[in-house]
C-alpha positions as CSV (number, residue, x, y, z in Angstrom):
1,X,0.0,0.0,0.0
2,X,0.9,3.6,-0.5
3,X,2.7,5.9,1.9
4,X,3.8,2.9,4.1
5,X,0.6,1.4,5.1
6,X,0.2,-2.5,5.6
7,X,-2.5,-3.9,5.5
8,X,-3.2,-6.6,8.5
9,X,-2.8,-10.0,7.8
10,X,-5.3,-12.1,6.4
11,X,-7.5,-14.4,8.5
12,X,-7.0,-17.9,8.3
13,X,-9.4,-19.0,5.0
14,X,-12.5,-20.5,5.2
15,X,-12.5,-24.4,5.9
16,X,-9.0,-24.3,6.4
17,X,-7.6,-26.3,9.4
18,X,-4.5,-24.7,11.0
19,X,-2.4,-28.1,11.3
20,X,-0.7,-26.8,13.9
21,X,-3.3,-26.3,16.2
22,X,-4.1,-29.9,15.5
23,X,-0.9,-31.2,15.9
24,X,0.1,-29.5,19.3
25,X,-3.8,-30.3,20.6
26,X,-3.4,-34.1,19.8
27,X,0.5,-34.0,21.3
28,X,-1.1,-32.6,24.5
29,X,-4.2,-35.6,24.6
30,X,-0.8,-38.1,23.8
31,X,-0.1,-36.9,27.4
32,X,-2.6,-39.1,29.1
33,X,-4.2,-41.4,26.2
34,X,-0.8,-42.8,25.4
35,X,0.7,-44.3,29.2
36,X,-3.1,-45.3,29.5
37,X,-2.9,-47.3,26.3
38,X,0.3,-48.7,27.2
39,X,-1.1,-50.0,30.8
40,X,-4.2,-51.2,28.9
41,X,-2.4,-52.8,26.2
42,X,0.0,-54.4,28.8
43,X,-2.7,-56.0,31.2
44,X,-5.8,-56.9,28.7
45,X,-5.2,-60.7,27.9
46,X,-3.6,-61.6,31.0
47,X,-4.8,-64.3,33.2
48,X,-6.1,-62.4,36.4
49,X,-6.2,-59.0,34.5
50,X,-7.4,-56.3,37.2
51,X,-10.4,-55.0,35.9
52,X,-9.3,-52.0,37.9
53,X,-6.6,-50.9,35.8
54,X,-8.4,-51.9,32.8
55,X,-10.9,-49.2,33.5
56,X,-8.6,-46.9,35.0
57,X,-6.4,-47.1,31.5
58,X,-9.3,-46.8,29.4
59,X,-10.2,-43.5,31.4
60,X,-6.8,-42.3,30.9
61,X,-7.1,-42.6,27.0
62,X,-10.8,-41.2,26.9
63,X,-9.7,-38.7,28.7
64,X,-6.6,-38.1,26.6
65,X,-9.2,-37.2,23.7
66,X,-11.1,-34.8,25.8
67,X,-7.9,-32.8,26.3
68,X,-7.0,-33.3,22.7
69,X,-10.0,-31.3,21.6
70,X,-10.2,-29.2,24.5
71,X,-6.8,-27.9,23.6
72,X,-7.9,-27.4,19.6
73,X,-11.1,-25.5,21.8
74,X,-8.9,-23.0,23.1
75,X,-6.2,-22.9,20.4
76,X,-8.4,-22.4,17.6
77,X,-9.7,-19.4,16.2
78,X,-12.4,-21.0,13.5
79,X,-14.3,-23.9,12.9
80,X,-13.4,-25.1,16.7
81,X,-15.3,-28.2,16.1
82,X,-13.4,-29.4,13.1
83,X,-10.3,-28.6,15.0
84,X,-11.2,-30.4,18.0
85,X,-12.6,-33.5,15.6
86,X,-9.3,-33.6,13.5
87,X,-7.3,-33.1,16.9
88,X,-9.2,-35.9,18.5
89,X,-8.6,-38.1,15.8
90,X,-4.9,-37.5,15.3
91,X,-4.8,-38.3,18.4
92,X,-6.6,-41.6,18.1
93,X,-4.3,-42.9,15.2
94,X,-0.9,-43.6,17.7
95,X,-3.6,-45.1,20.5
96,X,-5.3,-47.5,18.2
97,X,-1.6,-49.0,16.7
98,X,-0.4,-49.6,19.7
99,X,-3.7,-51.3,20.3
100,X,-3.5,-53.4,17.5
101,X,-0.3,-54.7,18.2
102,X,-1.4,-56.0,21.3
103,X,-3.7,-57.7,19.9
104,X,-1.4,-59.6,17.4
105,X,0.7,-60.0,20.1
106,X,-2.0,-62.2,22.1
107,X,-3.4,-63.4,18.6
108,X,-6.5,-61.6,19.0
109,X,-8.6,-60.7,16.0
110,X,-8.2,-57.3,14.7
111,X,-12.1,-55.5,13.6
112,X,-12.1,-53.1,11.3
113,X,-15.6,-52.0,12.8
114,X,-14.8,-51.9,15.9
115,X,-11.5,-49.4,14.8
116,X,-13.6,-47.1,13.1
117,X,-16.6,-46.7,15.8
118,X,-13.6,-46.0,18.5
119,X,-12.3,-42.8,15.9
120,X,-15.8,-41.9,15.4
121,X,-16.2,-41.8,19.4
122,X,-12.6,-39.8,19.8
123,X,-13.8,-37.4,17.1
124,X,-17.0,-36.7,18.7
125,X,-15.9,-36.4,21.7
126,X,-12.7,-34.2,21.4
127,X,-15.0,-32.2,18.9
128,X,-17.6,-31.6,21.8
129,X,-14.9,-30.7,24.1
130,X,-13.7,-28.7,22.0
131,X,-16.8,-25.7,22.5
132,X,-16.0,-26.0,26.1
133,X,-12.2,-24.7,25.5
134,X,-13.0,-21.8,22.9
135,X,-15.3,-20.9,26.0
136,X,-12.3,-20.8,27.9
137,X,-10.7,-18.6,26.0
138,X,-13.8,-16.5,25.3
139,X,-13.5,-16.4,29.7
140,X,-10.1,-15.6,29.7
141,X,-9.9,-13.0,27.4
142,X,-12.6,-11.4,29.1
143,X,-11.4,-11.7,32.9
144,X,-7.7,-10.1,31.8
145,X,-9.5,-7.6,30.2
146,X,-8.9,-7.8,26.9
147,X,-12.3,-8.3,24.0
148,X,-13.4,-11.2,23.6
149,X,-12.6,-13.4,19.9
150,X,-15.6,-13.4,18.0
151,X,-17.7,-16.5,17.7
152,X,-16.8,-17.6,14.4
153,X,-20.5,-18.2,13.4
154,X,-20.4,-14.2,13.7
155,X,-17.1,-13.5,11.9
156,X,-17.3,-13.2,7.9
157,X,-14.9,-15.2,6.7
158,X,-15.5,-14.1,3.0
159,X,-16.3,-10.8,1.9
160,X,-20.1,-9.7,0.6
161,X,-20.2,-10.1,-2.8
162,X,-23.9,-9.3,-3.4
């Protein structure tokens, strides 16, 4: 622009997911789903399994997904439940291999349908998490005194081109 003006940046397009939101929302749901994975893959099978810790590790790794889309919640600035969907997902995928090897490694059967109602139920879950951390924020902002972010169902993302 003339005379030294920018112009401020762009918000993030339409439909777009920010990957990095994403990525550092599923790392942070890793930080529970993954050692409660690991304990679940380790006792299920066993002979005398304490149902106990079965419960407990499944807890751990539902609640891993929660944070997942929690974090995507709070990180996010548009679409928060596709963010909080993708994030609860990606954070699925590293839960579900190591869940599959354990079963080959007891010579369980592996179900296709049973993989792909879990993602659904990580997605839909982190995605409904989600709302609760872009409320967060939404709080935060407006305790340290700064405006509130927009709900995005009240931001344009596109310009009026009637």
């Amino acid at each position: 622009m003339a005379g030294g003006v920018t112009e401020p940046p762009a918000p993030a397009a339409a439909g777009r997911v920010d990957r990095l939101v994403v990525l550092r929302a599923a790392a942070y749901g890793q930080l529970l789903a993954m050692p409660g994975a690991l304990v679940n893959s380790a006792v299920s099978g066993r002979d005398g399994a304490s149902d106990a810790a079965l419960a407990l590790s499944f807890l751990a790794v539902v609640a891993g997904f929660a944070v997942a889309g929690f974090a995507a919640g709070r990180n996010a600035t548009h679409d928060i439940a596709r963010h909080g969907a993708f994030a609860g997902l990606v954070a699925f995928v590293p839960v579900e291999l190591l869940a599959i090897l354990g079963r080959l490694d007891r010579g369980d059967p592996i179900r296709l349908l049973t993989i792909v109602v879990h993602a659904a139920i990580a997605a839909s879950l982190a995605m409904g998490v989600a709302r609760l951390g872009a409320r967060r924020r939404s709080a935060t902002a407006a305790t340290d005194g700064a405006a509130p972010a927009p709900h995005p169902s009240t931001t344009p993302d596109r310009e009026d081109r009637s």
